[in-house]
N, C-alpha and C positions, 0 to 999 in steps of 0.2 A: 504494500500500500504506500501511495506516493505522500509525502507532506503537506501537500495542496488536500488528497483526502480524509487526511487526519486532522482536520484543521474545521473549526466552525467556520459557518456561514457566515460575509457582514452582509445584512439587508439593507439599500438605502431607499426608504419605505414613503411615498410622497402622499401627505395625510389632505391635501386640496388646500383651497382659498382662503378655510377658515372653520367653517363648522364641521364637528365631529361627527354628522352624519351624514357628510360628503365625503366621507371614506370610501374607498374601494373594499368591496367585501374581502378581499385578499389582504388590503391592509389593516384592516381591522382584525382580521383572524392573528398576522404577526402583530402588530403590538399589544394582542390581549394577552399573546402568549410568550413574549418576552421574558425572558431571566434577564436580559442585559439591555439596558435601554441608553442610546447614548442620543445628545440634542446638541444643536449651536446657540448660544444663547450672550446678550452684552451683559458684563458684571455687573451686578448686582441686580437683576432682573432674572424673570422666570424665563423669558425666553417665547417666543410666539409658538416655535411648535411642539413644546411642551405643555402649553395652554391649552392646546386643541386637541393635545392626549388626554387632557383631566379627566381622572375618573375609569378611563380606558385601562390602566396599567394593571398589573397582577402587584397585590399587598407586597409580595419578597420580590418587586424587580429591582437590580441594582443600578441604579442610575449613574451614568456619565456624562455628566454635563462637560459642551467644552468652550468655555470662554471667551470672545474675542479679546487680543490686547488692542486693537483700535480698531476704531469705526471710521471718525470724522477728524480723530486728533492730527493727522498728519496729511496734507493732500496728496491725491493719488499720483501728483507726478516727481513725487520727492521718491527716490532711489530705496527711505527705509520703510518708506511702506510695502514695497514688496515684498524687501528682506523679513519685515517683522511678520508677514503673513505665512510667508516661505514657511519660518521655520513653527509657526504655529501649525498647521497643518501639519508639518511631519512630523510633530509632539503628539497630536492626533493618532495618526495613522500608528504612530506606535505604541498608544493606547489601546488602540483597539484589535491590533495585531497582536496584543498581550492576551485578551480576552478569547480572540479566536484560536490562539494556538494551545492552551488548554481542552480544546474541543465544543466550546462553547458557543451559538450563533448569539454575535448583537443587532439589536435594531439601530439602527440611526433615524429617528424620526428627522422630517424633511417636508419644509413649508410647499406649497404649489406641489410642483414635480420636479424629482431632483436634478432632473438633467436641462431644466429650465432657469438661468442665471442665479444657480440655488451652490450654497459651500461643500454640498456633498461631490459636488466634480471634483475638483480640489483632493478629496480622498479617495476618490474612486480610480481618478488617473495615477497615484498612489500606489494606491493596493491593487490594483490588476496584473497577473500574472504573478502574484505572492500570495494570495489569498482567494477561498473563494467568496465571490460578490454579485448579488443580485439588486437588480432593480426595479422599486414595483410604483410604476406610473399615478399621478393623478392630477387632478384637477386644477389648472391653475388659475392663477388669481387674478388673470386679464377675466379668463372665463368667468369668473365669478362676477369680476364689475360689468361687465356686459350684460350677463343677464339681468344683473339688478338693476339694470335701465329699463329694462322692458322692450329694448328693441333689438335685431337682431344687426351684428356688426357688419355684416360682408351680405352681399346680394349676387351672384349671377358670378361674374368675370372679373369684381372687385380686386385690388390688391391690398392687400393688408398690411402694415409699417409696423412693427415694433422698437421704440426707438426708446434710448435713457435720454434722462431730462439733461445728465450730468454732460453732454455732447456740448460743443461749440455752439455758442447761438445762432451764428451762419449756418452752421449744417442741420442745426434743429428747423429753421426755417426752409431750408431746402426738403428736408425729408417729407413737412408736413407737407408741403406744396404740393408733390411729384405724389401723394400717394390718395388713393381711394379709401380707404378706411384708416385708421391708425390706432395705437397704443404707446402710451408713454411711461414709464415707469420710472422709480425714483426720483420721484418731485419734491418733496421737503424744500429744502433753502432755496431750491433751485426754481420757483412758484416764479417767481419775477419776470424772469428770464425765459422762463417757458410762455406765460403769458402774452410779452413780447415777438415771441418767433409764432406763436397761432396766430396774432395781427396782423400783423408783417406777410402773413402766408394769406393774408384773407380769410381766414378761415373761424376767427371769433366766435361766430353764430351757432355755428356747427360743435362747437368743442365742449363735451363735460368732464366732471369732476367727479369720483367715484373715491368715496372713504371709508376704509374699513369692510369692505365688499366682503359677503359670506359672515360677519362679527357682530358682535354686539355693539350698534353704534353706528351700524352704516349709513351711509348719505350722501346720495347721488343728488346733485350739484349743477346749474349751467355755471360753466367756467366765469362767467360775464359776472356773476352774481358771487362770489367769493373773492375774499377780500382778506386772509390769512394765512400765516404759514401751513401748509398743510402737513397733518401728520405725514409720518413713514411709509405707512399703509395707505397709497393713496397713488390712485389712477386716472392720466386722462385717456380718455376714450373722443375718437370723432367718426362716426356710423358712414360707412357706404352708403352710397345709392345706388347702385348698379343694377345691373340686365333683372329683370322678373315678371312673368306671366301677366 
């Protein structure tokens, strides 16, 4: 028997948008049945997808929380932000290669879906080909604010943009322009600037604001009509119109 099959499972298990009954029935079977539950979470905080476990967990799971050392304290084009994430992640990976190689499977709960701009890539590209590693798809959190609009985002032959707020205001203005639907993600500070590149693109009328989609608190929004930093958790959305019967 090879060490790859003496070795537990890591599961990177995507729990969706926000409510715990937008689980996949496969993800809910793994993290009910967890011995080893591992989350990313900012210090001193519970963590978003630890929140949307609540209550899910088995009484003896052992939890592994893992930290970030920064979020927002150093900007992303300073050289030690990647170093200090580098080696955060491969603090990680050899936590839970600790866990796995006693024979043990861990869950990694994982916000949206992991392989959707979520930290479980980070360990996954990691641990592949030293461990075994599955991953169990769901629901993301675009999906989630769209539907709590009530309209559907793409029509016919639409194209669809998924873009960060965090981009150049130039190329935010370009992206929204050239596209038929869109989505924005990571707006927090970055609200001003975004607002900006939707004007600028024409596009004002069209654009909402979606907070806390799938959570308790949610609150879709026309962009026009807010006027605040926006949480973390917080999407813009601008709807196709394309080809339809």
């Amino acid at each position: 028997m090879s060490d790859l099959e003496q070795m537990g499972v890591i599961h990177g298990v995507g729990l969706g948008p926000g409510a715990p009954d937008l689980l996949s029935v496969r993800a809910d079977r793994l993290v009910r049945g967890a011995r080893h539950v591992a989350y990313f979470r900012k210090a001193g905080r519970p963590g978003q997808a630890r929140r949307i476990a609540e209550g899910l967990l088995r009484a003896d799971a052992v939890e592994l929380p893992m930290e970030y050392p920064v979020t927002t304290e150093i900007p992303l084009s300073d050289p030690r932000y990647n170093e200090c994430l580098s080696a955060f992640y491969a603090h990680c990976t050899d936590r839970l290669l600790a866990v796995a190689r006693t024979g043990e499977d861990v869950v990694v709960l994982c916000e949206g879906d992991p392989f959707f701009y979520g930290s479980f890539m980070h360990l996954h590209s990691r641990l592949s080909g030293i461990a075994p590693v599955t991953v169990v798809p769901g629901i993301m959190g675009m999906a989630g604010a769209w539907n709590a609009t009530g309209l559907p985002i793409t029509w016919g032959d639409d194209v669809l943009t998924v873009a960060m707020a965090t981009l150049p205001e130039e190329e935010l203005v370009r992206r929204i322009r050239d596209t038929d639907a869109l989505v924005v993600m990571k707006i927090g500070r970055h609200l001003p600037k975004l607002r900006r590149a939707v004007i600028a693109a024409g596009r004002a009328d069209a654009a909402w604001l979606v907070e806390h989609a799938a959570m308790p608190g949610q609150r879709v929004t026309p962009l026009a009509d807010v006027d605040t930093v926006t949480p973390y958790f917080s999407i813009l959305l601008i709807h196709g119109q394309g080809r339809r019967p």
